[in-house]
N, C-alpha and C positions, 0 to 999 in steps of 0.2 A: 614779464616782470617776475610772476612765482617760480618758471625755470630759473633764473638768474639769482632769485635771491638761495634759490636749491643748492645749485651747483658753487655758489657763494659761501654755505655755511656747509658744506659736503668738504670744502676744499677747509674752512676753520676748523672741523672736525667738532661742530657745535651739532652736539647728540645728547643722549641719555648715557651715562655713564655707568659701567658694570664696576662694581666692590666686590672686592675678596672679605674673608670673613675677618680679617685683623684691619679692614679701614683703611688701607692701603689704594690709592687710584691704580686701576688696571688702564692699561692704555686704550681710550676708548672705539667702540663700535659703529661705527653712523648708523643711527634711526631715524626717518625723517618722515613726517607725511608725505605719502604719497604723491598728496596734488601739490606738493611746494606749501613753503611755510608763509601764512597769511600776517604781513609782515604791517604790510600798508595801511593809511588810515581808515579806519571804518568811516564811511562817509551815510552817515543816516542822517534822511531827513528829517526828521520828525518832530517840524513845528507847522501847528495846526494852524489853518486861515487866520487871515490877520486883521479880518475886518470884526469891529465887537460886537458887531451885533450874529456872527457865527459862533463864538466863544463859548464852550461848555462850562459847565460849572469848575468841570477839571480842568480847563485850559485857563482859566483865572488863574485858578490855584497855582499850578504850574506856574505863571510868567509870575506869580507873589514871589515865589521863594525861589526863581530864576535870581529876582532883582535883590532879593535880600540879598542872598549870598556872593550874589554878584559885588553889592555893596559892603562886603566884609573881606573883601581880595583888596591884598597891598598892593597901593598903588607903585613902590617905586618897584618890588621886582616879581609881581604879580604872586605870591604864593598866597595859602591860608594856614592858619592857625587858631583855633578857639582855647582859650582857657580849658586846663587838666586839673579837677577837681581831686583831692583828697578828705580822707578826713581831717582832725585835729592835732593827732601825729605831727606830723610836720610841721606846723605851726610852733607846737608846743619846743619840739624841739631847736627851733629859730631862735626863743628865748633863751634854750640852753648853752645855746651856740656861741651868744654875746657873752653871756659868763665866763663859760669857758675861757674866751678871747681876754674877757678883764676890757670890753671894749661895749658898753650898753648905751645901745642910742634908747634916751626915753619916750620920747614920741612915739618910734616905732614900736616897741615894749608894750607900751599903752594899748598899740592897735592891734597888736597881737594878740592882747590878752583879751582885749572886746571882745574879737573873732572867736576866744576860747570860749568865754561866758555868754555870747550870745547862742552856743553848740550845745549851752549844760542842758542836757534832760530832766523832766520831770522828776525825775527818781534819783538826780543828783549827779550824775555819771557821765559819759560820753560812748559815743556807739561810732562805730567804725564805717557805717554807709547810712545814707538819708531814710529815717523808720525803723529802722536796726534797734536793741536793745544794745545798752550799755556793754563796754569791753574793759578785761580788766586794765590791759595798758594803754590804753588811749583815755582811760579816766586817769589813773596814777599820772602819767605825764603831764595831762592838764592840769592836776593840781601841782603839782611839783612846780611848773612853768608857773602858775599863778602864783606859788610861793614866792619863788624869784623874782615876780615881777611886785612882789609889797603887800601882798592882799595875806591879811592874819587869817590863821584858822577859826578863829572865834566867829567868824562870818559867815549869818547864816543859810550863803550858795556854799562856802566850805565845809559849813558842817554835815549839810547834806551831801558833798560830797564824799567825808571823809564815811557815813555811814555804807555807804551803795557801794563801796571802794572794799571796806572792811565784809560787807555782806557776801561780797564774790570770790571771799578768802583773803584779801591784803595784798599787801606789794611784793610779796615772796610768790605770789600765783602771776604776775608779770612775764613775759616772753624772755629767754635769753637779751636780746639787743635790749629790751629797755633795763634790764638788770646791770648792763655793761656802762649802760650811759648815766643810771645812778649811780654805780660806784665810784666813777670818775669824779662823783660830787662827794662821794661820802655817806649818800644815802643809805649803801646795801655792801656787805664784807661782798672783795673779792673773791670768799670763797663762796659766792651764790652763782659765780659767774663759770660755765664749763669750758674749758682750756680749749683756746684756739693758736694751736703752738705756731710760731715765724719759722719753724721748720719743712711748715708743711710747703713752702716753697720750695724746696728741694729736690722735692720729688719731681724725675722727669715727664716728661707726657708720655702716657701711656703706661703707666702708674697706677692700679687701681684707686688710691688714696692723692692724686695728683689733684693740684685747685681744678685741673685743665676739665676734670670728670665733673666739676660742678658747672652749676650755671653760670652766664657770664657775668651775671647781675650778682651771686654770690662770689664771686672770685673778686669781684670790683671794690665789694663791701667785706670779707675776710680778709685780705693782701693790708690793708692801712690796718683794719681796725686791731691785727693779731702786733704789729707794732705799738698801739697804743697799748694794748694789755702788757705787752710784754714791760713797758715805763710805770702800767700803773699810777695814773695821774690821780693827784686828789686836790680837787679845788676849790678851795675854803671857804664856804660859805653857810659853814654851819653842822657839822654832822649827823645831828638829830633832827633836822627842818623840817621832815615829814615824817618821823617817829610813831607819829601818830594811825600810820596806817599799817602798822604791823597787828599782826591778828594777834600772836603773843609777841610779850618782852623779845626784844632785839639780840639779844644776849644770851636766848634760849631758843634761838632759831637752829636747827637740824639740816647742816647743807647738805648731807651726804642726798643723793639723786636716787631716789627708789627704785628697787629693782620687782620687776611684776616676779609672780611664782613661780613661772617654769626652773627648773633643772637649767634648760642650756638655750638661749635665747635669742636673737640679734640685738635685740633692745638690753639687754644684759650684760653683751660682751661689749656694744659702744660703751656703755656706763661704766663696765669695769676700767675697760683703756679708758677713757675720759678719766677717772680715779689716777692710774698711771701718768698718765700726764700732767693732771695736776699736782702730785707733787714731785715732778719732774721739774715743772715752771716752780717751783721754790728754790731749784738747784739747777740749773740747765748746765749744759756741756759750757761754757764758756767761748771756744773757741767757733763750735760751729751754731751754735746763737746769734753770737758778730757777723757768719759768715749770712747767715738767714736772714738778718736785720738788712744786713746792706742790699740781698739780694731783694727786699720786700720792698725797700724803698727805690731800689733801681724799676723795681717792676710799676710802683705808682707810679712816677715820675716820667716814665716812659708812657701808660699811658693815660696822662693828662694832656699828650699831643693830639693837633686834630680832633678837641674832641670841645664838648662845653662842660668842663669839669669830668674828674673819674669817672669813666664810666656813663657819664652824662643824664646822673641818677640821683634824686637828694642822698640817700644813705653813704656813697661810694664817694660824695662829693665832700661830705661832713666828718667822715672817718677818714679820707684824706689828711682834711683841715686839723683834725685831732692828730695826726699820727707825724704831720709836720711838726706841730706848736712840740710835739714829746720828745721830736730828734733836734728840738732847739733853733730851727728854721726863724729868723727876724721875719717881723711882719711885713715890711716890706722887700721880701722873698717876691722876684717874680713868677715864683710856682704857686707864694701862699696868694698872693695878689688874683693869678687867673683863679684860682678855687672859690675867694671870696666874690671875684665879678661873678661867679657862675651859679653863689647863690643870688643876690641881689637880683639876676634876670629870671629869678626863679618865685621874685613877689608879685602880688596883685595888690593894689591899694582897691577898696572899695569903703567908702564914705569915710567913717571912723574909723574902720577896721583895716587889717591887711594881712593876708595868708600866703601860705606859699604852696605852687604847685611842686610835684613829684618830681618833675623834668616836664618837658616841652612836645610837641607832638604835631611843629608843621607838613614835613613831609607825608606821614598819614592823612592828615586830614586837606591837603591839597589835592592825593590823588582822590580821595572817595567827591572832593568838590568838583576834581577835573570829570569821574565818570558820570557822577549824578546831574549837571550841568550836559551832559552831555545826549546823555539819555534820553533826557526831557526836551532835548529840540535844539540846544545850542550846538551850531554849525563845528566841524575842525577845524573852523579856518577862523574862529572867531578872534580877535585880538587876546581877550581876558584868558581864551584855553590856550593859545600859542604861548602867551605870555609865562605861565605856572607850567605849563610844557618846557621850556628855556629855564627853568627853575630848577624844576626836579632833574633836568638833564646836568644841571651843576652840583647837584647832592651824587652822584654818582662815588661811592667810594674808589679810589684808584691805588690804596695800598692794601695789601696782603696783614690780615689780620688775625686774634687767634684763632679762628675757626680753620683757617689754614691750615693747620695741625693735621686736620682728619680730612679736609676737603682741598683735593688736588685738583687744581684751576692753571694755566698758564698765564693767563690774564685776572688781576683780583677784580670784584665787581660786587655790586648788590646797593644796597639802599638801609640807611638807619631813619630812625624813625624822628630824631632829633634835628637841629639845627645843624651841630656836628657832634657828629659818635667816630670817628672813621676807621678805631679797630671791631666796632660791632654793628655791624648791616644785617639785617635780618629778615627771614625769607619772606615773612608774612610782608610786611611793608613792600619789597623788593615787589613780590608778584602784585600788588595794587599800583605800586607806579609805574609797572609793566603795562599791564592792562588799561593804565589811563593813556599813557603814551603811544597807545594803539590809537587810542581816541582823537590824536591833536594831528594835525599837517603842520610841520615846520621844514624849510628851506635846507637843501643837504648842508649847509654848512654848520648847521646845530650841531652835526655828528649824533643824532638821534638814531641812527642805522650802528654804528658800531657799539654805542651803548645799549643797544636792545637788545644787541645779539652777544655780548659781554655778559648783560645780565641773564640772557636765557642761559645760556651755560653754567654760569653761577648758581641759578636754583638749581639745576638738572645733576649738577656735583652735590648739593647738600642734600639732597634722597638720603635719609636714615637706610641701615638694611634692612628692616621691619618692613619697609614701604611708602612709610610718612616721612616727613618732616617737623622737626623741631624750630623754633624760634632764630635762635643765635647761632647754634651750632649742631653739628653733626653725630651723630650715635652717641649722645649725654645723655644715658641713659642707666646708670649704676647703680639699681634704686636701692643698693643698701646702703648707700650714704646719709639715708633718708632718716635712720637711727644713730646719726652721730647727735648727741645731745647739744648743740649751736644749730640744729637744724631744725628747729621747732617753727622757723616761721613758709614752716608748708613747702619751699619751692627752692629745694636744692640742686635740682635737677630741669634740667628743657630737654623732653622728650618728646616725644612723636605725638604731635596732639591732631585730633578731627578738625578742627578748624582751620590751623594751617595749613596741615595735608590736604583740606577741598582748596584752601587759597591757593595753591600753588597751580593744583591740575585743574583748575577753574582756570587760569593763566596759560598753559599750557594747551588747551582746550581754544582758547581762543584764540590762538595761531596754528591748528589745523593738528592736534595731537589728540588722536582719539584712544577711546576705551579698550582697540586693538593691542596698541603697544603693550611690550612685556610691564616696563614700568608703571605706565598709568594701570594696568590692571593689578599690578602689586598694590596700589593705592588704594585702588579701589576694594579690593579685596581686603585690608585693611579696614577699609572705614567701615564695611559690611561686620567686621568682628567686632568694631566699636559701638555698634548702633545699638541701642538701651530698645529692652521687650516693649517698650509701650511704642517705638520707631521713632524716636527722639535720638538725638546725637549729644553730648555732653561739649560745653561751651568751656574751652580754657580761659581764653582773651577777652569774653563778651560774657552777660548776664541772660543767660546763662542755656540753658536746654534749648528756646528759642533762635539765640543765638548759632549755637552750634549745628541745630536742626537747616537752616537758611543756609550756613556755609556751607555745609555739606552738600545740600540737594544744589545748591547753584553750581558746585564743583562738577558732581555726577552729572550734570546735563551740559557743561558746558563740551565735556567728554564725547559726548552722544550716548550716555547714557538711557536706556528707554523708562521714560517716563511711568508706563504702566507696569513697569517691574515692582512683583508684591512687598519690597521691601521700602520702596520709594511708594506706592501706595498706602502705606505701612502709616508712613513718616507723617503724609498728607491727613490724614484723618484725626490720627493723634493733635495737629495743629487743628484742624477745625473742631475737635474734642475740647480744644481747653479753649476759647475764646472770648471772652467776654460777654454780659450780657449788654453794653453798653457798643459791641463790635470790634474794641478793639483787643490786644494781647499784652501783656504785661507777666513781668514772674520776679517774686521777691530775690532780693539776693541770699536772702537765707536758703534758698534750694540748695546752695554750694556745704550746706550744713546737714539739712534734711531736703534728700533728692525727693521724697514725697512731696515736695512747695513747688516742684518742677512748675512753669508756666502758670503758676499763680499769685498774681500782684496786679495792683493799679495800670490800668492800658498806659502805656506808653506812646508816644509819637514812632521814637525808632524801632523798639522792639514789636511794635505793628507794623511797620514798614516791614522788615527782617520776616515775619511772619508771612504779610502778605507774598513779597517776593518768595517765598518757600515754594508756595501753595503754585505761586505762577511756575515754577521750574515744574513742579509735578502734575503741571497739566490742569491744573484749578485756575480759571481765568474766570468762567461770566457765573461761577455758583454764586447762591447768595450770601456764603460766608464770605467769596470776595468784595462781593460790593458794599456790606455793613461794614468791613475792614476801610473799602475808600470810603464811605461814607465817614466812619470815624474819624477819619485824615480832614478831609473838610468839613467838619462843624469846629474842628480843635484847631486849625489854623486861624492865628491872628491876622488881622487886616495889613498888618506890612509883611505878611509871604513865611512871619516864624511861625512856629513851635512852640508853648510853654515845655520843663520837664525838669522836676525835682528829684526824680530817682536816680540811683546812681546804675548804670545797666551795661558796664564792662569792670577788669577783672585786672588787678595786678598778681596778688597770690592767692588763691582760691583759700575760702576759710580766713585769712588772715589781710587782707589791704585790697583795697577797691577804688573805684575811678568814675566821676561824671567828664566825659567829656561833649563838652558844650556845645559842638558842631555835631554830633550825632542828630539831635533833636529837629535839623534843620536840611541834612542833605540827605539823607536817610530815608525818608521821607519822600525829599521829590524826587532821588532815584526812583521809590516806589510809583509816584504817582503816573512820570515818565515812562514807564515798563509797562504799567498798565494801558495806558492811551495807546502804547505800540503795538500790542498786543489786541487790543480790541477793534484795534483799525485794520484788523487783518479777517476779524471774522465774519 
């Protein structure tokens, strides 16, 4: 079988791909494991006796949160999906959203607004993650949104809000995007807002100023929304409705964008061109403005196919929705129609209230169901894994997307993280639903064999030249776009992060690609330069040091890494340095502000799982830090198999936008608690 599938993927020319230094695919090399690529399903047994009265305290635990999550798989076409938590952002903006339209359901209005006043802080504000201190734009929004929805300023959660609002500087200390979104109301002169010219379409790829050098996630949300600035919408509901939270008169606001002290600066010469261009946008060329308009809106339009809204993102979905209504699009547009189902699938009703998540996240969180179920003792041949197996093998992207651009494939491939995204598949997801689908036996007619080896070629093309890998795409890594002034919300760029680059060769690793090859040792030599002096790894995706620390060592050993190497010993101690007096490991999300917070916060369910499993990769199995860790695992588990978990402990843009996601809490966990039983039944 391993010769066969050898001489199989020898003949598709599925290898590790060598780059030139301009990003250009060189025709590739075959490198292949040795022993044949370990293609097949891992067939572990590893469910303990089955009479109760042999049952350990962990093998309870285990079959609890086997049956939970068993019990939260869709029955008709077996995937998972738990609720994607935000803050009040997106809510707030939901109310802005009806306005805009001139289209306000009051019910929902109402519940929106609950959700907003039941988030206000003590001090009047709103904060961007669960414990978090107040933020300037995530309060400004909430009141504004509360505005709109009838609640007077004389009200005294408004007045304290408008205090904690004005105390953090006022609504001129707001981020570009929400500056953008009051002025469309009238709130804030357009001249607060920094030029994001419909020209920048123009530019070809490979541009250094091209969208294509941004993130996909900013290219999704600049394309519509430089449409909508360019129309300058204002929608009358008042001009002065929130006047109130300007620190000085309105009318003696200072737009020009300060320039720090140096002589000659990056941050100096963005500010200056940003100047240039603004008042450019009061004059534009005329002819090639038209020709940018059309190409900005040919690019939305294009891709809102295959996907669940632009981009498949709230921002990219809602400046969509804006940038329609300004090119005069009827509402019953069947472009504006998919945008609006795509928020609507994007609410949660809960009692009185109802919020909206960020975007959606079944594919993620079916393969960590598929491996952690897996782990723990459920067979591959079980119905529930075959079933979410036959799932994920239909998210398989099968058109050529923009990552395209830089990564030369013959076959396009990969995995998004959404229902449907299908111009942006992204590596991290891709290698977990890789590695689950190792996990499942399905009948050759799945075609699970050419989609796995589809997808292996597919990561092994997106390798950044660094060594790592990025998120969505390949060498995005410009970092002086970083000082265009619209790029204030932290994450204009998807570059080579530690977490993804162990996801991948963690993936790679477990179909028989070891720490020999040239490329995984590029990787690894990488993550070695990224590792922080204390042996901590820094978490893009996840909350945060914790996080990154677990992905990484799981990567390095899935490799064959050696365990006892001082730098993975390193890592090991530093985890059992911060731990809990209670057992388990927690780290606030403020660490992402002051890296001193590193690995300090409330234990967690997952990020004690994340932990524990670190410590198992580095050869920590029967110390006592591991067993206070399981031990923390079952006194916190509930009698039906969950998880409580209020913190929010993964990452949209570091510094600025955060995420609870719900299924963390819960398979996280019994992947850990499964790892460990395996583990211990060996010693």
């Amino acid at each position: 079988m391993r010769n066969f599938f050898t001489n199989f993927l020898q003949r598709l020319e599925i290898n590790f791909y060598k780059f030139n230094g301009n990003g250009n695919g060189k025709r590739p090399v075959p490198e292949l494991p040795k022993s044949g690529l370990r293609f097949e399903s891992l067939s572990l047994d590893n469910s303990p006796s089955t009479t109760l009265e042999s049952k350990t305290q962990i093998d309870i635990a285990i079959s609890r949160a086997q049956q939970y999550i068993l019990g939260e798989q869709s029955e008709s076409d077996g995937h998972w999906v738990g609720i994607l938590e935000a803050d009040t952002t997106v809510t707030s903006d939901y109310i802005m959203l009806m306005h805009f339209l001139g289209k306000v359901d009051k019910e929902k209005q109402q519940k929106a607004a609950n959700l907003i006043l039941g988030h206000q802080l003590p001090d009047g504000g709103w904060n961007i993650y669960y414990g978090g201190p107040s933020e300037i734009s995530a309060s400004v929004k909430a009141y504004f949104a509360l505005k709109l929805a009838g609640y007077s300023a004389n009200e005294p959660f408004m007045q304290k809000a408008k205090k904690c609002i004005l105390d953090m500087g006022g609504i001129m200390k707001t981020n570009c995007f929400t500056k953008i979104y009051l002025a469309m109301f009238g709130q804030v002169d357009w001249r607060a807002v920094p030029a994001i010219p419909a020209e920048m379409i123009l530019f070809p790829p490979g541009f250094y100023f091209s969208i294509y050098e941004m993130s996909y996630w900013s290219r999704c949300i600049v394309v519509p929304l430089s449409i909508a600035i360019d129309r300058k919408p204002r929608i009358p509901v008042g001009d002065d409705l929130i006047q109130e939270l300007y620190l000085i008169p309105r009318d003696k606001v200072f737009y020009r964008i300060k320039r720090d002290d140096s002589l000659f600066s990056w941050r100096n010469f963005f500010i200056d061109a940003d100047s240039i261009f603004r008042r450019y946008e009061q004059h534009p060329i005329k002819f090639i403005r038209k020709i940018a308009l059309k190409r900005a809106e040919k690019w939305m339009l294009e891709h809102m196919e295959k996907s669940g809204g632009t981009g498949a993102i709230w921002p990219s979905i809602i400046n969509s929705i804006f940038a329609m209504k300004c090119l005069g699009y009827p509402d019953d547009h069947p472009a504006m129609l998919s945008q609006l189902k795509a928020v609507e699938a994007l609410v949660v009703y809960e009692g009185d209230t109802l919020y909206l998540q960020p975007c959606v996240s079944p594919v993620w969180d079916t393969a960590w169901a598929v491996i952690a179920l897996h782990e723990s003792g459920i067979p591959s041949t079980h119905p529930a894994l075959q079933k979410a197996g036959q799932w994920l093998i239909s998210k398989e992207v099968r058109n050529f997307g923009d990552w395209a651009l830089k990564c030369k494939v013959e076959e396009p491939s990969g995995w998004y993280f959404q229902y449907a995204n299908e111009f942006f598949p992204d590596t991290d997801d891709s290698a977990a639903v890789l590695m689950a689908l190792q996990r499942v036996s399905l009948p050759e007619s799945s075609n699970k064999e050419k989609a796995f080896l589809r997808g292996l070629r597919w990561i092994q093309a997106m390798q950044c030249d660094d060594g790592g890998w990025g998120a969505f795409d390949r060498n995005n890594n410009k970092t002086l776009l970083n000082y265009i002034p619209f790029a204030d919300f932290n994450a204009l760029l998807d570059q080579s992060t530690s977490d993804v680059t162990a996801r991948c060769i963690d993936f790679l690793g477990c179909i028989g690609f070891s720490r020999t090859y040239k490329n995984v040792k590029k990787a690894i030599e990488l993550l070695k330069k990224e590792q922080e002096r204390d042996g901590s790894w820094f978490g893009r995706w996840g909350a945060n040091y914790i996080y990154g620390t677990w992905s990484v060592l799981s990567g390095l050993t899935s490799v064959g890494e050696n365990a006892n190497e001082p730098y993975i010993k390193k890592a090991a101690e530093w985890l059992k340095s911060v731990q809990n007096a209670d057992g388990g490991w927690g780290e606030t999300i403020k660490s992402y502000d002051d890296p001193s917070l590193r690995a300090v916060g409330n234990s967690t369910s997952s990020q004690t799982a994340w932990a524990l499993m670190a410590l198992f990769y580095a050869g920590e199995v029967s110390s006592n830090t591991v067993k206070r860790g399981i031990e923390f695992l079952l006194t916190k588990q509930n009698e039906d198999g969950s998880w409580d978990e209020n913190e929010f402990t993964a990452t949209g843009f570091p510094k600025v936008f955060y995420l609870k996601y719900h299924m963390y809490r819960n398979y996280f966990p019994l992947y850990a608690l499964g790892k460990y039983r395996n583990l211990i039944q060996k010693l």
